[in-house]
C-alpha positions in Angstrom: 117.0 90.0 79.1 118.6 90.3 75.5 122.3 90.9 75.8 123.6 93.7 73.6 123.9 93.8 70.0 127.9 93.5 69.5 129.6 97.2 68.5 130.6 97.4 65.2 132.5 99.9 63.3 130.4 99.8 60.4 126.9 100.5 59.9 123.8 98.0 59.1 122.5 99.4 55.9 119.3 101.3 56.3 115.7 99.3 55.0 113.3 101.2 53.4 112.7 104.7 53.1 115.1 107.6 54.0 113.3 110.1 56.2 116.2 112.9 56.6 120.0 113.5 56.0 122.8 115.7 57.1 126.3 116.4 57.5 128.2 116.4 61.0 131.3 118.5 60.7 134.2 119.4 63.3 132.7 117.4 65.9 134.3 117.5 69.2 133.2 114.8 72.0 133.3 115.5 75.4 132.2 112.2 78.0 132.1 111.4 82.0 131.4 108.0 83.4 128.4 108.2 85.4 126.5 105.6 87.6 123.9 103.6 85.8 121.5 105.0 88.8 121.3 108.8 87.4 120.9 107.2 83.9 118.1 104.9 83.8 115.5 106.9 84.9 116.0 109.3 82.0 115.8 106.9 79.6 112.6 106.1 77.8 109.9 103.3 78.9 111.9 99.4 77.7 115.6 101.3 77.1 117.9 100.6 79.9 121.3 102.1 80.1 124.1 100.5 78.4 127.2 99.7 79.8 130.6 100.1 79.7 133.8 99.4 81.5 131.6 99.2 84.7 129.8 102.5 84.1 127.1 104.5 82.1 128.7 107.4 80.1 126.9 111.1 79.4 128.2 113.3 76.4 128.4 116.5 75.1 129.0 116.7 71.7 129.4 120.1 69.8 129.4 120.5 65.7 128.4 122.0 62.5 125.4 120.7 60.9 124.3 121.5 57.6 123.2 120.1 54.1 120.4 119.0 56.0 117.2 117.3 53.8 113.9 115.7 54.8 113.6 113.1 52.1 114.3 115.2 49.3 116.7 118.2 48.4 118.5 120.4 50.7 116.0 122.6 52.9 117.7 126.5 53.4 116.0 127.5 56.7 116.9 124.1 58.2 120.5 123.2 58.1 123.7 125.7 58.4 123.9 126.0 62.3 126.2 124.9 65.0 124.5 122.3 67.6 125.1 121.3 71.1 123.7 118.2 72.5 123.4 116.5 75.9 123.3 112.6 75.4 123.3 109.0 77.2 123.4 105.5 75.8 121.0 102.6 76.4 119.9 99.5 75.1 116.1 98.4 74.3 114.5 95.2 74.6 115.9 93.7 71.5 119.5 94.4 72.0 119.6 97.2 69.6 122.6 100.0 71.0 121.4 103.8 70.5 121.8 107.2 71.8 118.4 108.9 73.7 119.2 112.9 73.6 118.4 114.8 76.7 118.8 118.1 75.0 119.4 120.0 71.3 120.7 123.0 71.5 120.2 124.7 67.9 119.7 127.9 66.5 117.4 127.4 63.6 114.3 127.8 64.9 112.5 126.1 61.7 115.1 123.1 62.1 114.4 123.1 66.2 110.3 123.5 65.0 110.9 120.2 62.5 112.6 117.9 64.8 110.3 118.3 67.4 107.2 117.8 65.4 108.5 114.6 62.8 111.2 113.1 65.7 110.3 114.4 69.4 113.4 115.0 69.6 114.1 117.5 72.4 115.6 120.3 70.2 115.7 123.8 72.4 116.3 126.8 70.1 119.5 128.4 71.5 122.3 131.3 69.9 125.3 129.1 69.2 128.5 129.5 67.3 131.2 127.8 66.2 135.0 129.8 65.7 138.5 128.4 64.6 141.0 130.3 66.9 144.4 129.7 66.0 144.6 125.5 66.4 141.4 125.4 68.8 137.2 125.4 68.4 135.4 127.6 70.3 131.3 126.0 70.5 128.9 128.3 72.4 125.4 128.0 73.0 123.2 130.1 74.9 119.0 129.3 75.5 116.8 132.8 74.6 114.8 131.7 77.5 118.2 133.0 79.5 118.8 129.7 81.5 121.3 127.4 80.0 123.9 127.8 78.0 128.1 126.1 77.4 131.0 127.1 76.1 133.5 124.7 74.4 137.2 125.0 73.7 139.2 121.7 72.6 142.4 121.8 70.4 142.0 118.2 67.6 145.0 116.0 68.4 146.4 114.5 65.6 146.5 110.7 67.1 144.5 108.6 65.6 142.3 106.7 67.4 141.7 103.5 66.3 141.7 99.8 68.0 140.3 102.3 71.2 137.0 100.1 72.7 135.8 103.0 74.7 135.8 105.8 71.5 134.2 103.0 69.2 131.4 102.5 72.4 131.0 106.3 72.4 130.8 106.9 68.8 129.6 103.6 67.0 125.9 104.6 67.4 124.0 103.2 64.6 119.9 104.6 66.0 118.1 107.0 68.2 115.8 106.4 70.7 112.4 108.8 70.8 109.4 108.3 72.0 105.7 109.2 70.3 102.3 108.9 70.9 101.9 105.1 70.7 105.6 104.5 73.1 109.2 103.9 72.5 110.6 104.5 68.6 113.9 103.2 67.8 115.2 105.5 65.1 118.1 103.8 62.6 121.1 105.7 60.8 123.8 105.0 58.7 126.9 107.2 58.0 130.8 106.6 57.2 132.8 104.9 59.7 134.1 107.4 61.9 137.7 109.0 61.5 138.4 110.0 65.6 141.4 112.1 66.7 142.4 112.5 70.5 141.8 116.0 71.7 142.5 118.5 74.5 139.6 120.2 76.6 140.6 123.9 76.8 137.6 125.5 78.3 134.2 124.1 79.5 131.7 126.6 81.4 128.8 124.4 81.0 125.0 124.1 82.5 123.1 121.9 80.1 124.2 118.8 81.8 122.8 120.2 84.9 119.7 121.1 83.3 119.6 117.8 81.9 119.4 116.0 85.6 122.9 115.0 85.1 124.7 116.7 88.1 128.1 117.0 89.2 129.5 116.3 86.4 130.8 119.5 84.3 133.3 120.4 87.3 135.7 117.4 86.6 137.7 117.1 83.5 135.7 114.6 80.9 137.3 110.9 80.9 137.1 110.9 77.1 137.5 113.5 74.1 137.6 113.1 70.8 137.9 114.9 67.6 136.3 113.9 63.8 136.0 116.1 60.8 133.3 114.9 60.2 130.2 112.6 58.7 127.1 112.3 56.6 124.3 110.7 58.0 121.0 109.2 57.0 118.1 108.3 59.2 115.8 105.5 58.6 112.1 105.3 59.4 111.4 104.7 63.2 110.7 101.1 64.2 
């Protein structure tokens, strides 16, 4: 078994073509440790779940997304939306570290259309919002099929955190795991290293995690949250 590709701060730079870009802005991270039992089998066929600090971690992350492009110039009906995901973390057969989403949560249908068709990416078209309220971010989403939704409130800390091995594990995610007709893809991305902030978890009413086969989970307070302003990233061509 390959061991993991060591974490690194900074990304490899991208080969070849870039396939889409966007920018990640007030992006609050919400994670649990879980048991590497409920994780592996979501996880696609040769991605087990990565480790750390004994455990297998799930997130919820909440932003802004826009300035989104699919190889070319800014596309108006894709990008300007707030999005919600459910994510875990494994590791393929050649050591390569990346995120595999169990759920999008977005509310532009053409962007949730697109990423399904060029990614498989599990996008589900959902309302969601993003509000500043006096110091804290309210994030809701809410599925139009009526079953699932969450609602987010963190107040950013102004710590820094930095020299912090769990938030670079959590956060220093250089690909994508997907999966297509002919089996696992490994999806690369580049973007800024990340500037983190500690943060406070005001509110949570939460059922994607649930939906996602992760249960249990959104009744206890998260073991890690984080705050960035914010990135831009660029995706590679799947490998």
């Amino acid at each position: 078994m390959t061991e993991p590709e060591s974490i690194s701060l900074t990304a490899p730079e991208l080969h070849g073509k870039v396939v889409a870009s966007q920018r990640w802005s007030r992006v609050t991270f919400l994670h649990w440790r879980i048991a590497e039992s409920v994780v592996a089998p979501l996880l696609p066929a040769g991605v087990r779940p990565d480790i750390h600090d004994g455990s297998s971690w799930v997130g919820l992350i909440a932003f802004y997304l826009d300035r989104a492009t699919l190889g070319g110039p800014a596309i108006p009906f894709f990008d300007g939306f707030t999005e919600i995901n459910v994510r875990v973390y494994g590791v393929d057969q050649r050591g390569r570290r990346g995120v595999y989403f169990l759920t999008l949560e977005a509310s532009r249908l053409a962007a949730v259309l697109a990423a399904r068709t060029a990614f498989s990416l599990p996008y589900r078209w959902s309302y969601t919002s993003i509000r500043d309220l006096h110091g804290v971010i309210e994030y809701t989403a809410s599925r139009h099929s009526g079953r699932g939704g969450t609602k987010i409130v963190a107040r950013p800390g102004i710590q820094p955190m930095v020299g912090d091995a769990t938030a670079d594990f959590l956060t220093a995610r250089w690909g994508l795991f997907t999966t297509d007709r002919k089996g696992t893809v490994f999806l690369p991305n580049h973007h800024e290293p990340w500037e983190l902030f500690s943060a406070e978890l005001i509110t949570l009413e939460d059922s994607l995690l649930e939906l996602s086969g992760i249960s249990g989970v959104a009744g206890r307070a998260p073991d890690s949250v984080l705050y960035s302003p914010g990135v831009t990233t660029r995706f590679g061509a799947g490998r």
